[in-house]
C-alpha positions in Angstrom: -40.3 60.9 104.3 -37.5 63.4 103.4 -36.4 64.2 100.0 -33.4 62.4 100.5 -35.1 59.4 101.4 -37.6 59.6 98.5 -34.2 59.2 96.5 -32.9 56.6 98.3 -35.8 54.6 97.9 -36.5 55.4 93.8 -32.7 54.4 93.7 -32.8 51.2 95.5 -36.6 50.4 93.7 -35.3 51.1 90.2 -31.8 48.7 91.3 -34.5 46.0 92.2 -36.8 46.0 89.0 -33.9 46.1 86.6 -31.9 43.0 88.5 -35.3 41.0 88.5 -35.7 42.0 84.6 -32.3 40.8 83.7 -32.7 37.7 85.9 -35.4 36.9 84.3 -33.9 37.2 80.6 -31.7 34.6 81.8 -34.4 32.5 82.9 -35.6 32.8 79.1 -32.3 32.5 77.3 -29.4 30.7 76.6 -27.0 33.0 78.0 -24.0 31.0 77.2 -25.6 31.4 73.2 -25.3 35.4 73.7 -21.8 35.2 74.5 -21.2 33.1 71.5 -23.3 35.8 69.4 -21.4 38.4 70.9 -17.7 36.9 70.5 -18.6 36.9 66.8 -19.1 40.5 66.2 -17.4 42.3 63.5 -14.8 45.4 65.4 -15.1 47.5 62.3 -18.9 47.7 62.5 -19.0 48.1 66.6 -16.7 51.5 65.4 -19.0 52.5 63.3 -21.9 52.5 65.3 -20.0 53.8 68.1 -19.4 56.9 66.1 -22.9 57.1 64.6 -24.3 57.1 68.4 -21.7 59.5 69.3 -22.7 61.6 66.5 -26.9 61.1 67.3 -26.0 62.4 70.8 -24.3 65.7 69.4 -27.5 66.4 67.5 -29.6 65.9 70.5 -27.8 68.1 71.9 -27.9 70.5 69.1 -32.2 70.2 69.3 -32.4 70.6 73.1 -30.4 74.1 71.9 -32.7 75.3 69.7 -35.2 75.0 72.7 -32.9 77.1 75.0 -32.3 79.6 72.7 -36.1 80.1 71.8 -36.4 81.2 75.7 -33.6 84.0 75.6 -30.5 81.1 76.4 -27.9 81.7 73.7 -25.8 78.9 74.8 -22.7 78.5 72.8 -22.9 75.0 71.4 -19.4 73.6 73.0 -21.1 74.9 76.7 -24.5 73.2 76.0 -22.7 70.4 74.3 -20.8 70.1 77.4 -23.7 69.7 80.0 -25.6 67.7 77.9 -22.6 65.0 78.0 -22.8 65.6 82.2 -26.4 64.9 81.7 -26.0 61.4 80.5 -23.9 60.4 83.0 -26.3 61.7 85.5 -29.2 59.8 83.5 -27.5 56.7 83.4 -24.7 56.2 86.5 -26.5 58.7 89.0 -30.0 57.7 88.5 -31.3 58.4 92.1 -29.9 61.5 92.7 -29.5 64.3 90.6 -31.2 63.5 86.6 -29.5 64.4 83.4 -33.0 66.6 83.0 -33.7 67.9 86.4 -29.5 69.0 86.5 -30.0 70.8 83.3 -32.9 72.4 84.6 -31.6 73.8 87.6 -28.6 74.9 86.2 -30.3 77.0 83.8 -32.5 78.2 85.8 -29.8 79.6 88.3 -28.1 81.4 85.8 -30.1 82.8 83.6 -33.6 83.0 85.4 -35.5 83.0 82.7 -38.4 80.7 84.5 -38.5 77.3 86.2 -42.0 76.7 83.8 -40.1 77.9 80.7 -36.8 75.5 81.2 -39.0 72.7 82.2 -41.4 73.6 79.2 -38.5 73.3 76.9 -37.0 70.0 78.6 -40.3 68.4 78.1 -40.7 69.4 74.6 -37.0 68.2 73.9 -37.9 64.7 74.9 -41.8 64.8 73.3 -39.7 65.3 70.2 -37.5 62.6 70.0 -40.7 60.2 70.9 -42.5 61.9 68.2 -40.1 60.6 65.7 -39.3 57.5 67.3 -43.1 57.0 67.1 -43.0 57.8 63.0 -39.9 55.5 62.5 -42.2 52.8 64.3 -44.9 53.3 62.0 -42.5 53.2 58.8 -41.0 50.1 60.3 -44.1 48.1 60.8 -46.0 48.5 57.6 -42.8 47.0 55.8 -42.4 44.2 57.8 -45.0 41.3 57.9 -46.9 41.3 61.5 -50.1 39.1 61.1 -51.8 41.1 63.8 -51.7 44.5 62.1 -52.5 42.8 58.4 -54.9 45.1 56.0 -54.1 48.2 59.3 -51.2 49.7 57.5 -52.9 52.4 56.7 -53.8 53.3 60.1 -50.4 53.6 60.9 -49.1 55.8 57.7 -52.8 57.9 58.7 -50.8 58.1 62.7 -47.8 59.9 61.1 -49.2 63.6 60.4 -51.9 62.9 62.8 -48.9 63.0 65.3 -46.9 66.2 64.0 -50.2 67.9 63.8 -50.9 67.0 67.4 -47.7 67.7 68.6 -47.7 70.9 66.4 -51.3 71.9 68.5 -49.6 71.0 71.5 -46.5 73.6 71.0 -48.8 76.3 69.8 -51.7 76.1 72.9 -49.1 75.4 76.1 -45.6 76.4 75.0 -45.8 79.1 72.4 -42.5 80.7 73.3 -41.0 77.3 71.6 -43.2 77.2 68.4 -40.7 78.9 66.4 -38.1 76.2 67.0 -40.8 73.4 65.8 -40.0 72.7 62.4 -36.2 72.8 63.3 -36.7 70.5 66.3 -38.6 67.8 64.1 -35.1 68.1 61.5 -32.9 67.6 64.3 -35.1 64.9 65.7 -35.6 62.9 62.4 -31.8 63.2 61.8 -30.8 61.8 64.8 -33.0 58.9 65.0 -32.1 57.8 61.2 -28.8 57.8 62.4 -29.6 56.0 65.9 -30.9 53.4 63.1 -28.4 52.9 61.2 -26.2 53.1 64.2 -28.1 49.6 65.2 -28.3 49.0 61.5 -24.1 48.4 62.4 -24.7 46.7 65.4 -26.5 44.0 63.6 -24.1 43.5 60.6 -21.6 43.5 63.4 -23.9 39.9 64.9 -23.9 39.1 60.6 -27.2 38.9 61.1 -29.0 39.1 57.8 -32.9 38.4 56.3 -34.3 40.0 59.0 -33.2 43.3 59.8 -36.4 45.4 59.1 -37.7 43.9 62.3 -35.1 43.9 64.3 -34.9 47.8 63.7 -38.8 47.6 64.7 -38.0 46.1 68.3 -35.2 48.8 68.6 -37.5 51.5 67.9 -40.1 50.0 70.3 -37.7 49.4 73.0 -36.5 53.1 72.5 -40.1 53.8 74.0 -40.2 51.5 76.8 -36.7 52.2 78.0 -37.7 55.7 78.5 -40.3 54.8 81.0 -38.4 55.7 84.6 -38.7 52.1 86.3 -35.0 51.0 85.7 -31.4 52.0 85.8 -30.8 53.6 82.4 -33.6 51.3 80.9 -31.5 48.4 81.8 -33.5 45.1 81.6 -37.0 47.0 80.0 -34.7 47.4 77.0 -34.0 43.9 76.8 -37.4 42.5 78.1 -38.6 44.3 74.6 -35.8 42.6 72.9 -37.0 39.1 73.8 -40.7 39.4 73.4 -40.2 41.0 70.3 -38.3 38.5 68.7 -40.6 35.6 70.0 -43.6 37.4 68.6 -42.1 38.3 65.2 -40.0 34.9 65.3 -36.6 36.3 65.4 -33.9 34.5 67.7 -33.9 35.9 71.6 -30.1 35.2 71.9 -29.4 37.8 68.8 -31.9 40.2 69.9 -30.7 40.5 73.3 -27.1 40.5 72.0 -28.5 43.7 70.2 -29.5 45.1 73.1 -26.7 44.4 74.9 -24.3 46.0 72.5 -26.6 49.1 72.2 -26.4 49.6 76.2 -22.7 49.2 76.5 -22.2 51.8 73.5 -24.6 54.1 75.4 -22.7 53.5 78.8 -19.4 54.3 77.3 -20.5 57.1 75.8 -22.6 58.5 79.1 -19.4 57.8 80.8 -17.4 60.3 79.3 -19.1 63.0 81.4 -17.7 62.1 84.7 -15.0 64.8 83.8 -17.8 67.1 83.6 -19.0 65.8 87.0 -15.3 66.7 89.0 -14.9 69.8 87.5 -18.2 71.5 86.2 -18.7 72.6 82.5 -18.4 76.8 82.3 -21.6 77.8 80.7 -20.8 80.4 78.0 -23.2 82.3 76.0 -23.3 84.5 72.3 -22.0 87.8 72.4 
């Protein structure tokens, strides 16, 4: 099997699982109820957390910096800002080809040759980081909320929370030491951004007016923010909103909210990925300091 066939065939596998995820959502919801939840939201809290996932984005971009300048690429943050826009579209519309990651990658590589081990290195380490925090905002989440299962465990997960810095911390200084200096700076960036993806869905539900429960419907989001990341759908279309529905049966939220949620969160994240098809006709210049 060819390369180009070993595309073809993640593409059209990835199409498949996300269109029997989302069918069966429907089996499992009132669809018709979604739409009613969604026809109800507020326009002046969709702006908001519009903006705030606009504004997450630019400091993911800003973190996966740091990273290239800690290998020698002093990338002026417009030019990186730039390609990482192109990279979400690639990650989201162009999923079978050419990945937001893999793009970056390459193009770095190619002009500055400063090693394919180093840019992946630093890739890698860009995404660990964000899961990292994810991971702690998880662990915040669930000890505030009530979840039977985890009852008189909370301390497990507040004990997870520098048990996970300081594994990550061993894990920067033993395989990618050329990054270690950006740690600390990485975790800022990191933390930032996913307080703000919170409070971005934090706006998405007072949007809904939902109210009472918000605390775990921000634990769902965090947990879906994990599972969407694993590369068996289009964009994380349909895991996203599998998480969404078992979530709220188990913690007995409503499914037709959650999923609204989810919903909402996708199309914010495909208008925004979206804006990088002008990056995609006519390539971003890469610029560096001095």
């Amino acid at each position: 099997m060819t390369e180009k066939q070993r595309k073809l065939l993640t593409t059209a596998l990835k199409v498949v699982i996300s269109a029997v995820l989302i069918y069966f959502i429907f089996t499992k919801i009132d669809f018709r109820e979604v739409v009613n939840v969604l026809k109800t939201a507020n326009p002046l809290w969709l702006i908001a957390a519009f903006l705030l996932f606009v504004l997450s984005k630019i400091l993911n971009a800003l973190r996966l910096n740091l990273y290239f300048h800690a290998i020698g690429v002093k990338l002026t943050q417009l030019s990186n800002l730039k390609l990482y826009v192109l990279g979400m579209f690639y990650n989201l519309f162009l999923p079978g080809g050419i990945g937001g990651d893999a793009y970056k990658g390459y193009v770095i590589q190619k002009k500055y040759q400063v090693g394919t081990k180093k840019v992946v290195g630093v890739l890698l380490l860009d995404r660990l980081s964000g899961m990292l925090l994810i991971l702690i905002f998880a662990c915040v989440l669930a000890t505030l909320i009530e979840i039977p299962i985890i009852k008189g465990l909370q301390w497990l997960f507040w004990l997870s929370i520098p048990m996970g810095i300081l594994s990550f911390w061993i894990l920067n200084k033993k395989l990618f030491s050329y990054a270690l200096p950006v740690f600390w700076g990485s975790l800022g960036y990191s933390t930032l951004l996913q307080a703000i993806q919170l409070a971005a869905t934090f706006c998405i539900i007072q949007a809904l007016g939902i109210s009472g429960t918000i605390l775990a419907y921000l634990f769902i989001f965090m947990i879906s923010s994990i599972v969407s990341v694993i590369p068996l759908t289009i964009g994380g279309i349909g895991s996203r909103e599998v998480t969404f529905l078992y979530g709220a049966k188990w913690l007995g939220l409503d499914a037709n909210t959650a999923i609204g949620i989810s919903f909402v969160f996708f199309l914010i994240t495909a208008l925004v990925s979206f804006l990088g098809i002008g990056y995609h006709v006519k390539k971003p210049k890469l610029e560096v300091y001095g």
